[in-house]
C-alpha positions, 0 to 999 in steps of 0.5 A: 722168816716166812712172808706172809704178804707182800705188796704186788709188783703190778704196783709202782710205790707211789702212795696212792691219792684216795679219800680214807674208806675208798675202794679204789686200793683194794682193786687196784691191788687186785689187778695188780696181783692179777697181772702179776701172777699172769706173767703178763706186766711187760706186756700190759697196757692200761688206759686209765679214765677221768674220774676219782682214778684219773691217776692211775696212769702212777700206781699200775707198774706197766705202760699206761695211757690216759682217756678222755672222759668216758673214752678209754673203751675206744682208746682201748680198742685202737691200742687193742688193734695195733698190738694184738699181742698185748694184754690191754684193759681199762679201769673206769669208775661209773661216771666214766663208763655209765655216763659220757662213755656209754657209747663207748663201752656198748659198742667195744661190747658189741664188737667183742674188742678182746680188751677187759674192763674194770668197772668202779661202781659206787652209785656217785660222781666221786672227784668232781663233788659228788653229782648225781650219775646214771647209777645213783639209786633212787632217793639217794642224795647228791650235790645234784640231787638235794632231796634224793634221786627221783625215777620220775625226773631222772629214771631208774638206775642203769644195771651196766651189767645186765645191759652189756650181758645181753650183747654177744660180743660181751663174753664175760660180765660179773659183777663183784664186790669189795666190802667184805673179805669173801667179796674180795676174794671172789672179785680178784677171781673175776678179775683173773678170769676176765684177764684169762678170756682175752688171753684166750682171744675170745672177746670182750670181758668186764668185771663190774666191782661195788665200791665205796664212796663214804667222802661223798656219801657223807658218812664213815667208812665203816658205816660205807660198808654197812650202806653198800651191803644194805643199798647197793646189792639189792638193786645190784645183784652179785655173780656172773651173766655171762661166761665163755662155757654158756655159749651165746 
């Protein structure tokens, strides 16, 4: 019988943690395949972050180590210099990578640390109650933020992606989504072509992927996919700001 599909073998068997509706699988899959296809799991170290992914150190099938908040740019870039023949990246949800870890991410960018970053956006501290981040869109609403996220009070929403585009070291940025099957699609290409760069030796990479949240959105997970499309990819343009054949 022919196979049709298959789970990866850049996933271990553990079932994974997440609230129904939640995104997180689905990339997590595609990294998965990702290393997979690359032929670089043995190889591979991951460096999962504090936030709704804090787990991820169970479910990728290849060496692991855990962050601090908002730290696993710089763990990264430790294990990065030490084992420059590893494949070493890291998976952050935006409370992770926009908030306490801006610093950090930045200034990986700057430097062009050969490591590649899997950025979770879904415009909402997910595991510790749905607060406010530096992502939230304007009027959304959150346990921080009752009446709706106000510019006035707090600012408008960080673009993570323009910001990081403009920094040299940052040699490719894209920003992708995983509502529909096309966005899907063209986020594992992303993810591979991020993978490919520091495997080139080229420099710092990042895929920043939409993501769903419906737990803390507090509707259905159909109806996330509805509001993700309609609210996130307005403010949140899809495509690529930076790739190695531009040049600086």
């Amino acid at each position: 019988m022919a196979v049709v599909f298959k789970k990866t073998e850049g996933l271990t068997d553990k079932q994974f943690h997440y609230c129904p509706g939640c995104t997180h699988g689905i990339i997590h899959r595609l990294v998965g395949e990702v290393l997979e296809e690359l032929g670089v799991l043995g190889e591979t170290i991951g460096v999962a972050p504090v936030g709704c992914s804090v787990l991820a150190y169970d479910y990728f099938n290849c060496d692991m180590h855990e962050a601090a908040h908002g730290r696993a740019p710089a763990v990264a870039t430790g294990i990065k210099r030490v084992l420059p023949e590893n494949v070493v990246f890291t998976y952050q949800g935006d409370g992770d990578l926009a908030s306490i870890g801006t610093a950090e991410i930045i200034h990986a960018a700057h430097r062009g640390e050969k490591i590649t970053t899997i950025f979770v956006n879904n415009a909402i501290y997910g595991m510790t109650g749905g607060q406010m981040a530096p992502t939230t869109l304007i009027g959304q609403k959150a346990t921080t933020a009752p009446y709706g996220r106000d510019a006035a009070q707090t600012g408008m929403p960080l673009r993570m992606s323009e910001m990081l585009a403009t920094i040299d070291g940052a040699v490719f940025v894209e920003r992708t989504t995983v509502h529909n099957v096309a966005g899907i699609r063209k986020t594992k290409k992303a993810i591979k072509k991020a993978f490919e760069v520091q495997l080139a030796g080229l420099g710092f990479g990042i895929v920043e992927v939409l993501s769903t949240c419906p737990t803390n959105w507090g509707i259905t997970p159909v109806e996330s996919l509805k509001w993700l499309e309609e609210n996130m990819i307005p403010y949140y343009p899809l495509g690529n700001f930076r790739t190695p054949e531009e040049g600086k």
